[in-house]
Backbone as numpy.savetxt, mean C-alpha at the origin, in Angstrom:
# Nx Ny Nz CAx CAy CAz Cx Cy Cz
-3.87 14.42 -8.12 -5.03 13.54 -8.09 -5.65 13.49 -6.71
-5.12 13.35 -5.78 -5.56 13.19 -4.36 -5.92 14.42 -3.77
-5.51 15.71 -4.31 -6.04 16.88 -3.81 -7.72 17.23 -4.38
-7.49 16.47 -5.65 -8.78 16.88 -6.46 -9.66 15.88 -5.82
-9.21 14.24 -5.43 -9.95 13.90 -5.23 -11.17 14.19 -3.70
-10.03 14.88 -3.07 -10.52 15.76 -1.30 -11.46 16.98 -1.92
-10.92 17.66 -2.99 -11.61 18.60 -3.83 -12.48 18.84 -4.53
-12.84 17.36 -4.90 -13.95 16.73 -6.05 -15.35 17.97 -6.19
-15.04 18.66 -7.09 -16.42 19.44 -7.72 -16.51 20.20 -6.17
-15.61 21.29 -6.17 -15.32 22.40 -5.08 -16.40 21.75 -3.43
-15.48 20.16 -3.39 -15.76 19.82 -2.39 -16.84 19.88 -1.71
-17.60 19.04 -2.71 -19.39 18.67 -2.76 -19.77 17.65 -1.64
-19.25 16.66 -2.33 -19.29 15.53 -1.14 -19.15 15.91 0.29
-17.92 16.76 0.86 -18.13 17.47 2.13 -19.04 17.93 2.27
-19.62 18.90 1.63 -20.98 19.21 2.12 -22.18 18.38 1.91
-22.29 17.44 1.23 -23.14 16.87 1.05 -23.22 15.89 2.82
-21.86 15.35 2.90 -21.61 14.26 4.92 -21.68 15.71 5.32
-21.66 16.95 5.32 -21.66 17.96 6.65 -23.21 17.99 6.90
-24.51 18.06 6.05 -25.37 18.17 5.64 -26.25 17.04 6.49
-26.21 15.94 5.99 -26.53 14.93 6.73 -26.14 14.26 7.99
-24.85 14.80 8.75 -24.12 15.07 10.03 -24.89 16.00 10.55
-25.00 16.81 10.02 -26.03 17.98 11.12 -27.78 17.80 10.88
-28.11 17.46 9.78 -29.51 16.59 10.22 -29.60 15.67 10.97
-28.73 15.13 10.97 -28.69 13.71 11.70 -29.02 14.14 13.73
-27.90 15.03 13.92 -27.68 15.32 14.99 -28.98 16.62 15.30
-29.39 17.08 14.38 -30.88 18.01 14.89 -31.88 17.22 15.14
-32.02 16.34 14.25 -33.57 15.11 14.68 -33.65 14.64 15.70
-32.13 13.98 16.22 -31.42 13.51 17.56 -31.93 14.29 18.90
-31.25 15.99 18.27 -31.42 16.44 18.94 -33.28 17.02 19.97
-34.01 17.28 18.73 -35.15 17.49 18.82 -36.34 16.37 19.42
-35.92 14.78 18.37 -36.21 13.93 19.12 -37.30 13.38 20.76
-38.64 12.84 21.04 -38.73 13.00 22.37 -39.20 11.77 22.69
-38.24 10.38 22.40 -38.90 9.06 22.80 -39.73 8.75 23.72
-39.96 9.69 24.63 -39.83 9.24 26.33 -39.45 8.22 27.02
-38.04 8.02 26.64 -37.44 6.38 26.80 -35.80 6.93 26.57
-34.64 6.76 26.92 -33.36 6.84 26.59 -32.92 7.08 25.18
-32.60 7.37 24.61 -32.61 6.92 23.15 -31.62 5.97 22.99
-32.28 5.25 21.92 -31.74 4.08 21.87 -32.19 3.29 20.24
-31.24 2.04 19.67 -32.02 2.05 18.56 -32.70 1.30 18.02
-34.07 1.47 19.19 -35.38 0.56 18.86 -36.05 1.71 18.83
-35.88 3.06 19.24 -36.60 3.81 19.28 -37.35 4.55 16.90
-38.21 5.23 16.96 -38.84 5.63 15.41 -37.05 5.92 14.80
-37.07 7.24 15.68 -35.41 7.88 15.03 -34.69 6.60 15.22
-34.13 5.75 15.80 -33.27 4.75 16.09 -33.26 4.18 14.50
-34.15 3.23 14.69 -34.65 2.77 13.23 -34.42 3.57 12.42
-34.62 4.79 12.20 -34.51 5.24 10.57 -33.50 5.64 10.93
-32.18 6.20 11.49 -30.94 6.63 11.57 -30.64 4.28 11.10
-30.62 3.82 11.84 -30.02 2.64 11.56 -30.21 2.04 10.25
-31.70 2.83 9.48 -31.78 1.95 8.12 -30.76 2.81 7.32
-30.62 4.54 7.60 -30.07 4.90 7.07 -28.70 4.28 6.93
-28.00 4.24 7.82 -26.63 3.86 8.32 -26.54 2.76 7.54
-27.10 1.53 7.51 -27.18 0.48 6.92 -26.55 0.72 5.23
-28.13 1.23 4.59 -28.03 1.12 3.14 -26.46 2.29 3.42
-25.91 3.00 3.71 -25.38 3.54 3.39 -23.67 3.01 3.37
-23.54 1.64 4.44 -22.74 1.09 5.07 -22.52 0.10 3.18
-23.77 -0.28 3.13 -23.33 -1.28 1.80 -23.28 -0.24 0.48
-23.84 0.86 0.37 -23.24 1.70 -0.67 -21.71 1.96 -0.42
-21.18 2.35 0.39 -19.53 2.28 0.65 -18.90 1.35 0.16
-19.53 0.04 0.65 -19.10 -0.89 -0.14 -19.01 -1.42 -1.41
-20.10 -0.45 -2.14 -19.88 -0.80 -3.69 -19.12 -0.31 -4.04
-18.12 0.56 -3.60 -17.36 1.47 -3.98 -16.10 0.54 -4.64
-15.82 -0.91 -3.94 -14.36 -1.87 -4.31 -14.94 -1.93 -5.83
-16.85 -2.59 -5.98 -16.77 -2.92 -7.12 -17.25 -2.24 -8.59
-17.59 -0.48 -8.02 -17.72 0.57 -8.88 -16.10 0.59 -9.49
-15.14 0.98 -8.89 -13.99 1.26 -9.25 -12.95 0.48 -10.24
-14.23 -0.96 -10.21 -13.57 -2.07 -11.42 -14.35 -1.78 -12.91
-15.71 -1.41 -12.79 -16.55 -1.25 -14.01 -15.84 -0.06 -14.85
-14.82 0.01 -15.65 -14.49 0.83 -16.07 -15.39 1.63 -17.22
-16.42 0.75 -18.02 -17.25 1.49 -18.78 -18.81 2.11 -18.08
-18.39 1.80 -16.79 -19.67 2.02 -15.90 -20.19 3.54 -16.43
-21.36 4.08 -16.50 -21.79 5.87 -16.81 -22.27 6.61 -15.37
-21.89 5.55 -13.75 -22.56 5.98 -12.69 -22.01 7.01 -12.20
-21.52 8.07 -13.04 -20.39 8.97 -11.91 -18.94 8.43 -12.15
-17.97 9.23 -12.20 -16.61 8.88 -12.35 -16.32 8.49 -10.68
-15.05 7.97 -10.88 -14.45 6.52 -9.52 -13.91 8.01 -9.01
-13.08 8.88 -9.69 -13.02 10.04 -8.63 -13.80 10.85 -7.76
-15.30 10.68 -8.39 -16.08 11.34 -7.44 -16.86 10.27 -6.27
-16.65 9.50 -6.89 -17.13 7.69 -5.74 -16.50 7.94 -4.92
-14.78 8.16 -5.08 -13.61 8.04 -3.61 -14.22 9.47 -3.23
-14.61 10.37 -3.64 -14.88 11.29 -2.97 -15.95 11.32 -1.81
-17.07 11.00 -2.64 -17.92 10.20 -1.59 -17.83 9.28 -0.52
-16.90 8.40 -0.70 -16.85 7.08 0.17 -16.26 7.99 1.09
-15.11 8.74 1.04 -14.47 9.26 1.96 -15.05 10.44 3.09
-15.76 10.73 2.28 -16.72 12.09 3.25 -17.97 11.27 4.05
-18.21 10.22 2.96 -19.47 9.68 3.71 -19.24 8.92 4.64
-18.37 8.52 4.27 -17.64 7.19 5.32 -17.69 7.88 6.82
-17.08 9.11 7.10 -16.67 9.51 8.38 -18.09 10.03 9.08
-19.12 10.60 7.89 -20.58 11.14 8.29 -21.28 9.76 9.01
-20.73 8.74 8.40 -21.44 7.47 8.99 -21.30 7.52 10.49
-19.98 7.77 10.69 -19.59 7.28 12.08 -20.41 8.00 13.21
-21.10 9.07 13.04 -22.10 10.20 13.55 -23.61 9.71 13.71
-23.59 9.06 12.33 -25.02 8.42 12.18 -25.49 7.53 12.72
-24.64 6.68 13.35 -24.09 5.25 13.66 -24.50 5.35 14.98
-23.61 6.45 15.67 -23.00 7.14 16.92 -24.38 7.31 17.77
-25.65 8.54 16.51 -27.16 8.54 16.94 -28.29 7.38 17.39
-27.81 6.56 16.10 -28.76 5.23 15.89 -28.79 4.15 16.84
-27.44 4.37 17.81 -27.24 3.81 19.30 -28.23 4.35 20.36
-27.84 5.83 20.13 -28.03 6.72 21.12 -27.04 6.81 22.12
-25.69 6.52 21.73 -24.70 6.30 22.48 -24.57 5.38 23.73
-25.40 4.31 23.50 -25.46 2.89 24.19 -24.98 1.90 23.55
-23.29 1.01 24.34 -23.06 -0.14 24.59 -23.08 -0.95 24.95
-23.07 -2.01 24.98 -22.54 -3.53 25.45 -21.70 -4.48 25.02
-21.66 -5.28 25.71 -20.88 -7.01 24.90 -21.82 -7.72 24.07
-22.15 -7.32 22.87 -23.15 -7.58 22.03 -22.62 -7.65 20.94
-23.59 -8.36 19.69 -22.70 -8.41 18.52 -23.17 -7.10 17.89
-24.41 -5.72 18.41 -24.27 -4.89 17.69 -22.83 -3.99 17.84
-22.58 -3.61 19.07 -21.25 -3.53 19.41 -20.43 -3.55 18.82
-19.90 -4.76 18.66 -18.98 -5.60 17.59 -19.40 -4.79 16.20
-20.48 -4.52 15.56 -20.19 -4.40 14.48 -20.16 -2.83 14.39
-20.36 -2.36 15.24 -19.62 -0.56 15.69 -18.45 -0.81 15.91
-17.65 -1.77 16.52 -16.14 -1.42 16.43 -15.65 -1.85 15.15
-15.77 -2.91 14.38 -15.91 -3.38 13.04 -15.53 -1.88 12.41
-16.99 -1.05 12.42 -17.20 0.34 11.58 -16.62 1.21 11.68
-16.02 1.38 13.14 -14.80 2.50 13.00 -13.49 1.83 12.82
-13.09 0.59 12.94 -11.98 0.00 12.49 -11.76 0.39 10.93
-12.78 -0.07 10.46 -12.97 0.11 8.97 -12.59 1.88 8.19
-13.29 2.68 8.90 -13.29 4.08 8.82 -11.77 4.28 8.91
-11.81 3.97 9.87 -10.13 4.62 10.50 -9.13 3.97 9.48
-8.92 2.75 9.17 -8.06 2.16 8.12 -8.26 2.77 6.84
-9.50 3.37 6.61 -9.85 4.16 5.13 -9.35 5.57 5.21
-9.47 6.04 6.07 -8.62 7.58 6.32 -7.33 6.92 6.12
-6.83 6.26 7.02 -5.24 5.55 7.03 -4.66 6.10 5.45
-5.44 4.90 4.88 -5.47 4.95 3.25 -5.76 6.45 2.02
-6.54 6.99 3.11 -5.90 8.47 2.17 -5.24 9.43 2.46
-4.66 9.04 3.51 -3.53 9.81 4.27 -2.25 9.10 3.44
-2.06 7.93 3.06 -0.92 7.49 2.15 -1.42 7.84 1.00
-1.93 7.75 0.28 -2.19 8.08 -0.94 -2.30 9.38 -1.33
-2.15 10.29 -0.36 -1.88 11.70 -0.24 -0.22 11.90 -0.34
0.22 11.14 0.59 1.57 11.10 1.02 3.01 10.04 -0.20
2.51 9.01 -0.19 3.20 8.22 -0.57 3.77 9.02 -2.34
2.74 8.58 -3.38 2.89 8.73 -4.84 3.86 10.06 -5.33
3.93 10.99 -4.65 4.83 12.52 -4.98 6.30 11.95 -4.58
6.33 11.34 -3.03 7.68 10.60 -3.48 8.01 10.01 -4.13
7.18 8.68 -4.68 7.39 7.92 -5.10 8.19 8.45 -6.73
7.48 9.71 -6.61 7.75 10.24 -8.30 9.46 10.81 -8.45
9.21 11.29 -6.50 10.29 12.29 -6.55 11.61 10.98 -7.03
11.22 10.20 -6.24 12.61 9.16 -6.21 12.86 8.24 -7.74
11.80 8.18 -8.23 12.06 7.46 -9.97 12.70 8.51 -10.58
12.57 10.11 -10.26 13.67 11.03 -10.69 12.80 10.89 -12.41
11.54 10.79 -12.11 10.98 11.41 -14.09 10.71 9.47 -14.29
11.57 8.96 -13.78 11.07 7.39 -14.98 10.60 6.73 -14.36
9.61 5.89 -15.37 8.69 5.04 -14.69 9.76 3.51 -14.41
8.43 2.94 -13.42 9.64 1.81 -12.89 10.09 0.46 -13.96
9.19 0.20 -15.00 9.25 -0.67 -16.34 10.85 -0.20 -17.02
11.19 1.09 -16.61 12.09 2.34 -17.07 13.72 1.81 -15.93
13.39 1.89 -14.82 14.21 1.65 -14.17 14.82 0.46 -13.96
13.81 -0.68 -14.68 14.02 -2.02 -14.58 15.01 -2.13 -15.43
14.26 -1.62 -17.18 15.45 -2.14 -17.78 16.90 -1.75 -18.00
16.91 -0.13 -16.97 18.31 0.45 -17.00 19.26 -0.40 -16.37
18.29 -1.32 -15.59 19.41 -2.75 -14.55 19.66 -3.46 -15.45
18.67 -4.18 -15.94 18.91 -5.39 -17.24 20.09 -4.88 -18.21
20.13 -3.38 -18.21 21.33 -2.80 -19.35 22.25 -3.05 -18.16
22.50 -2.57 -17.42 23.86 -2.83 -16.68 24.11 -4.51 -16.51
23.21 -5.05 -16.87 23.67 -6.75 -16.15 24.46 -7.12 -17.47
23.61 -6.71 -18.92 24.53 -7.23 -20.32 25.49 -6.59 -19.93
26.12 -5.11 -19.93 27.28 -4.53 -19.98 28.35 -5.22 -19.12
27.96 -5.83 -18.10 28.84 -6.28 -16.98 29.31 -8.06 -17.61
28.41 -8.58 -18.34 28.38 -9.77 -19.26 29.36 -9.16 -20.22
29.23 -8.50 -20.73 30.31 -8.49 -21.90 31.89 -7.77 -21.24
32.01 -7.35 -20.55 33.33 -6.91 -20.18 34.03 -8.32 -19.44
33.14 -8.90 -18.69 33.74 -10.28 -17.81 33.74 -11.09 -19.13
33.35 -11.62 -20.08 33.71 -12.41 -21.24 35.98 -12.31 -21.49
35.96 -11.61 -21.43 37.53 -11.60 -21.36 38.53 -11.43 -20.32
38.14 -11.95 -19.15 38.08 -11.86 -17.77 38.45 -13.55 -17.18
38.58 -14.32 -16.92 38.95 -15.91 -16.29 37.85 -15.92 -15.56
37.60 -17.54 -15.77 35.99 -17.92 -15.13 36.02 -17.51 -13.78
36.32 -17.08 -12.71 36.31 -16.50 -11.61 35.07 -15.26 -11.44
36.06 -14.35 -12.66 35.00 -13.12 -12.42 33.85 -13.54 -13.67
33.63 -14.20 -14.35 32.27 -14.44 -15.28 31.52 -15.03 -14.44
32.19 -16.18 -13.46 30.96 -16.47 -12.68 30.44 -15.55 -11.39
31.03 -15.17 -10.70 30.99 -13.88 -9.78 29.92 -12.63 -10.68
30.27 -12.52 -11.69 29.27 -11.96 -12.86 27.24 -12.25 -12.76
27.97 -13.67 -13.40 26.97 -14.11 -13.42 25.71 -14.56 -12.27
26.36 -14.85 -11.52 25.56 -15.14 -10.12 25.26 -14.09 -9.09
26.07 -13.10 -9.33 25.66 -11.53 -8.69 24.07 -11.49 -9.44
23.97 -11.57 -10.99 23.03 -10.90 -11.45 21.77 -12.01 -11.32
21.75 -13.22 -11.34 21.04 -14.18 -11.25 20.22 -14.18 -9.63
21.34 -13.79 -9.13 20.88 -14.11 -7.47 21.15 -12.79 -6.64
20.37 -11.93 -7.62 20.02 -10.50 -7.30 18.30 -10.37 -6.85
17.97 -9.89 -5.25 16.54 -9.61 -5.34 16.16 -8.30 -4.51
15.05 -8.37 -5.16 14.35 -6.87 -4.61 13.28 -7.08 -3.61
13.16 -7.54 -2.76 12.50 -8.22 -1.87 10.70 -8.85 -2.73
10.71 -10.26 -2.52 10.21 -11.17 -3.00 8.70 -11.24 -2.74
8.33 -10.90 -1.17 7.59 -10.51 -0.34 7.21 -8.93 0.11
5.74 -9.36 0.55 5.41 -7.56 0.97 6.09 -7.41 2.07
6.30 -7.98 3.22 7.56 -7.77 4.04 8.64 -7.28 3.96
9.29 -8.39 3.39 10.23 -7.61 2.89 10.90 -6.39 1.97
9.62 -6.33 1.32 9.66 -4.77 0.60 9.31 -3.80 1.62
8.46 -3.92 2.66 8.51 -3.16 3.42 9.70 -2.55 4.42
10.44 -3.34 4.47 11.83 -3.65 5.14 13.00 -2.70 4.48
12.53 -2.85 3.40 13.78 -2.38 2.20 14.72 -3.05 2.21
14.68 -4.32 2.37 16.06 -5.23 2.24 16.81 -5.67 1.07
17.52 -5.64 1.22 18.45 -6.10 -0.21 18.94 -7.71 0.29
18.26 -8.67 -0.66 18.62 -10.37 0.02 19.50 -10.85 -0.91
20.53 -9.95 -2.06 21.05 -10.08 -2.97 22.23 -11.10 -2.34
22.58 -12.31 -3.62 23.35 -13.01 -2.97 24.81 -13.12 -4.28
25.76 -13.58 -4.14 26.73 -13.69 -5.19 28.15 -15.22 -4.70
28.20 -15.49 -5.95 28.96 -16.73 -5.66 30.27 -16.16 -6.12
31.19 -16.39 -4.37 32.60 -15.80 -4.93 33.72 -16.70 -4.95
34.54 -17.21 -5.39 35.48 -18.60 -5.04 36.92 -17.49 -4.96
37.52 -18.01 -3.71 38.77 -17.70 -3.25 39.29 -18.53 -2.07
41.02 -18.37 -1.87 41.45 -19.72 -1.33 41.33 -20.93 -2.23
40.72 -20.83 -2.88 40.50 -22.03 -3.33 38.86 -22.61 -3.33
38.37 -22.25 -2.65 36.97 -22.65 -2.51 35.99 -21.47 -2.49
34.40 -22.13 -3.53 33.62 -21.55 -3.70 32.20 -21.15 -2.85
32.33 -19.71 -2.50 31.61 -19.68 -1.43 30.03 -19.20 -2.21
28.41 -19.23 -1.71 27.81 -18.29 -1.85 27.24 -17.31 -0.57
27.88 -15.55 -0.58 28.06 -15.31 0.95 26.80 -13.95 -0.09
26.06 -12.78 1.00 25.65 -12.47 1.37 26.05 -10.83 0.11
25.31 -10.11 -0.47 25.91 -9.30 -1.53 24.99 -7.97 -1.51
24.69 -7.65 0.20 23.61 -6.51 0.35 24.36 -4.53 -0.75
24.07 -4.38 -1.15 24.34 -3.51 -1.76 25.22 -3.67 -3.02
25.64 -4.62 -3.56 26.53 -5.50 -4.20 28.05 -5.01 -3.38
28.17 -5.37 -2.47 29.43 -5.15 -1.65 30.37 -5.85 -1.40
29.96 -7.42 -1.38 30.61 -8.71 -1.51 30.95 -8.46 -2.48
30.52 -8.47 -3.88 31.37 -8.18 -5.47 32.05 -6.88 -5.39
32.27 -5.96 -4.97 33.10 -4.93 -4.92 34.43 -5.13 -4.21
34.00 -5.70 -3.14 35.20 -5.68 -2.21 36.05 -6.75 -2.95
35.80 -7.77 -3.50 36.45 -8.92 -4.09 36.88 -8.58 -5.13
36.71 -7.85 -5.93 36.78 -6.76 -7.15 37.94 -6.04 -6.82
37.88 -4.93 -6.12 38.84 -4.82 -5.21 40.24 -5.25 -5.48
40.10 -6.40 -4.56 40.95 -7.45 -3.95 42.06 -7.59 -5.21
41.20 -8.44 -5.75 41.72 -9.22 -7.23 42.38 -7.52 -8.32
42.02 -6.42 -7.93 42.96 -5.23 -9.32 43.70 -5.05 -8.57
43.75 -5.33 -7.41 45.17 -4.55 -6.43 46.45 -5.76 -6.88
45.53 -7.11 -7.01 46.40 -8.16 -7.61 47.02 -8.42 -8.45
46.57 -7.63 -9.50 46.85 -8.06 -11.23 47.92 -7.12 -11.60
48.78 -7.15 -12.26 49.91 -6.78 -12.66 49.63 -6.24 -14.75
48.67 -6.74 -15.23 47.96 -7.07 -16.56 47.16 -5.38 -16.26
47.60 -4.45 -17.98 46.82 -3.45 -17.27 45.51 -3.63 -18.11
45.33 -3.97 -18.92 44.31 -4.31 -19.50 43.13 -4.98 -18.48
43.96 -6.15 -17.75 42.75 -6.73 -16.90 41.86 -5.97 -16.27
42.76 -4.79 -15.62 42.93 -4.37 -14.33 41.64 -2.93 -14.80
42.06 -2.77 -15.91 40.97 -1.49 -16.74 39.59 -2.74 -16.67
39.38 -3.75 -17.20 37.89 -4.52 -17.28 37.71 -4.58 -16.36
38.41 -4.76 -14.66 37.86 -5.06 -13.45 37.44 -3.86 -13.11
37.94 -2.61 -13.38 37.62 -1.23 -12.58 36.24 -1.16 -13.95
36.23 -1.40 -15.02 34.92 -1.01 -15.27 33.75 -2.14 -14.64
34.24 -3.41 -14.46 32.82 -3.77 -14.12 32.16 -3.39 -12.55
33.52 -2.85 -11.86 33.12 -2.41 -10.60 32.24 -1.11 -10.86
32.56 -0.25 -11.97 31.82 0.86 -11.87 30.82 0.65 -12.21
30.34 -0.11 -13.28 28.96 -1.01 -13.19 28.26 -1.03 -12.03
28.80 -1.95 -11.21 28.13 -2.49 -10.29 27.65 -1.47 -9.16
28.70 -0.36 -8.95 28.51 1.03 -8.11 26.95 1.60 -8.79
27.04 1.55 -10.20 25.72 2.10 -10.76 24.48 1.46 -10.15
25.11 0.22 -10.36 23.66 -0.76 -10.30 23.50 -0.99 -8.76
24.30 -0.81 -8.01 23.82 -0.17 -6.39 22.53 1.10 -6.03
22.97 2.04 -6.84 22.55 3.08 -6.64 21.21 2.84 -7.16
21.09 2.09 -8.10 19.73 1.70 -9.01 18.78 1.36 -8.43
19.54 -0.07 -7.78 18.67 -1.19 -6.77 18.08 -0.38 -5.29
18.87 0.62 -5.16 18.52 1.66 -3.56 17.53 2.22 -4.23
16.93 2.66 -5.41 16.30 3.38 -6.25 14.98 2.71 -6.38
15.24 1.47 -6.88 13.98 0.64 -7.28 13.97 0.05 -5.72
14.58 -0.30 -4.96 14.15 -0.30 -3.64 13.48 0.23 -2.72
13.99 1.81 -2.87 13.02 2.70 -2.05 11.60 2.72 -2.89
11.68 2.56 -4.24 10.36 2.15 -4.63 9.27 1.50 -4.61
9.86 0.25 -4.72 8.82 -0.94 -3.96 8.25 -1.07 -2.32
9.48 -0.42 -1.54 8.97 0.12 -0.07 7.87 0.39 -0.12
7.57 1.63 -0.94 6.84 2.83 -0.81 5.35 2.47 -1.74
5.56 1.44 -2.40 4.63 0.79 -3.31 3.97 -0.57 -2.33
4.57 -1.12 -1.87 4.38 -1.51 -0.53 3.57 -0.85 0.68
4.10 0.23 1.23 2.67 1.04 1.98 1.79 1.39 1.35
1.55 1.49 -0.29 0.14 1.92 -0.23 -0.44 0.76 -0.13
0.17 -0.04 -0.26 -0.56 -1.47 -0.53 -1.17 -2.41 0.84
-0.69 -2.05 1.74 -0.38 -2.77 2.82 -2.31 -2.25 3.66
-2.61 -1.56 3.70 -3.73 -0.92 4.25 -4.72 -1.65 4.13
-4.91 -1.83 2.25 -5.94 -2.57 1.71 -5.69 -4.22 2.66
-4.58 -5.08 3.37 -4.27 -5.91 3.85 -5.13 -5.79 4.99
-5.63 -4.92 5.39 -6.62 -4.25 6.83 -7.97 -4.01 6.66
-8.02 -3.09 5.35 -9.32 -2.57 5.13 -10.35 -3.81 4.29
-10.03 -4.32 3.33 -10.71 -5.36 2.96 -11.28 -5.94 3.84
-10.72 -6.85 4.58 -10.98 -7.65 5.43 -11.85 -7.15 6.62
-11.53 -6.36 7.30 -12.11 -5.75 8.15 -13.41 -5.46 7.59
-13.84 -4.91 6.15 -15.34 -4.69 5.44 -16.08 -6.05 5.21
-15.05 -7.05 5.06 -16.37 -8.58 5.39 -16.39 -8.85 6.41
-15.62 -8.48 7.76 -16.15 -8.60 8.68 -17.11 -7.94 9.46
-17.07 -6.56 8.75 -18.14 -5.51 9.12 -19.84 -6.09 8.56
-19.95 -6.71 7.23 -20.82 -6.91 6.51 -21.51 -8.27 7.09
-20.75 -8.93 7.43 -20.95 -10.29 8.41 -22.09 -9.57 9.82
-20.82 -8.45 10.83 -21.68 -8.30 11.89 -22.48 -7.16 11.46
-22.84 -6.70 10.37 -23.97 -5.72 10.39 -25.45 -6.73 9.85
-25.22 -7.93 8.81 -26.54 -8.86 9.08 -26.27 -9.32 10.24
-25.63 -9.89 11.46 -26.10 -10.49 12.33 -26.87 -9.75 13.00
-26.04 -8.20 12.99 -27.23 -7.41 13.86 -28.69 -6.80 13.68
-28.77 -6.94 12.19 -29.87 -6.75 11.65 -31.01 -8.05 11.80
-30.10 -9.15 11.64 -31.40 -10.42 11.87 -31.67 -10.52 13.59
-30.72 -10.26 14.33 -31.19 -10.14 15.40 -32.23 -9.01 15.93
-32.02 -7.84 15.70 -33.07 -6.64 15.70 -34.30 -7.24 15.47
-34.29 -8.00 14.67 -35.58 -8.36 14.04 -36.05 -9.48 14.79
-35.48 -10.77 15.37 -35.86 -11.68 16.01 -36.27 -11.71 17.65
-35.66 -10.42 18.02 -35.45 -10.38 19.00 -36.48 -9.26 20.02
-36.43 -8.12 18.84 -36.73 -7.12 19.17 -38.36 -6.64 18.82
């Protein structure tokens, strides 16, 4: 998908931003204000109206990609566009200055515009990157798939502790209850395991800390090296092998949500950064006008 979408219709859209990148920069070039260039100048203005309408067509792009019965062009050839055009902007932008700054709010809404740019490349540089792992590591199944292969290990581990002394049913039970996959985008980013399990020994009931289910293993453990009962001792070694599964699972659906997590995390940048772009591109437009 992401190759086609760089590819879109033998990589039209590229030529379409190479096209208007190099007009842009011949008019520039040819150009003879007799004045600096700058963008009060004829070219100034029409590179800036261009830049403009073209700044809020990008932006329709969040709410093209929701109209699913829309007939304007498929959303694959939109990202194609946004993405080629997006970077042609930064050229257009670059002219419509004439490569003059200040501490101004047009300024501001040029750094706004390449903030914005740059976080949108960001974003198809993961979306290039991320999804092939993501596939590699579900190993073929989707994650609805991987969920409920856990939910199967949590009954299986329920029915073997049923004939087991309330010790290990509750150790059971509270492993699987107070099992998480990080709760937060943080912490999915993290890859943390905040899994917790209630274990009672000595005499008293602790709830301690169960990152990989390791606290229930080791206590697992503990208690078959104890038992003399071989029957017991066969239900404790299977629910440990359970739980070894459902380690490997949770590292599984873990590295998943990570990775579901960076694509996600960008849009946390890029959104925002586009109402703040849209904010300082009218201020700079009502000022042009009041001022100028």
């Amino acid at each position: 998908m992401n190759e086609s979408m760089l590819a879109f219709r033998k990589r039209r859209y590229l030529w379409v931003a190479l096209i208007v990148a190099a007009l842009s920069i011949a008019a520039y070039m040819f150009h003879d204000p007799q004045e600096p260039p700058n963008g009060g100048t004829v070219l100034g203005y029409t590179l800036g109206t261009i830049g403009a309408l073209l700044i809020v067509w990008l932006t329709w792009f969040g709410v093209r990609k929701r109209k699913y019965t829309s007939t304007l062009g498929t959303v694959q050839g939109w990202l194609s566009a946004h993405v080629y055009l997006g970077v042609a902007l930064l050229v257009i932008v670059l002219l419509h200055a004439g490569f003059q700054f200040g501490w101004n709010v047009h300024t501001l809404a040029f750094a706004l515009m390449v903030l914005v740019i740059a976080s949108g490349l960001w974003g198809v540089f993961i979306y290039m990157k991320y999804p092939e792992r993501m596939s590699e590591n579900r190993g073929g199944a989707s994650r609805p798939e991987l969920f409920d292969q856990l939910e199967d290990l949590d009954k299986r581990s329920r029915r073997v502790a049923e004939d087991l002394p309330d010790d290990f049913r509750e150790l059971v039970a509270s492993g699987i209850s107070r099992t998480q996959l990080g709760n937060t985008l943080w912490t999915r980013l993290r890859g943390r395991d905040l899994s917790r399990v209630v274990i009672r020994k000595d005499g008293q009931t602790k709830v301690v800390e169960n990152p990989g289910q390791e606290a229930a293993l080791d206590w697992l453990a503990e208690q078959q090296s104890r038992t003399t009962d071989a029957d017991s001792a066969a239900r404790i070694g299977e629910i440990s092998a359970l739980l070894r599964t459902k380690r490997a699972l949770m590292r599984q659906l873990g590295e998943d949500l990570r990775l579901q997590a960076k694509l996600e995390i960008w849009l946390y940048l890029h959104v925002p950064l586009t109402a703040g772009l849209l904010a300082a591109l009218a201020a700079h437009i009502l000022t042009v006008f009041i001022y100028w």
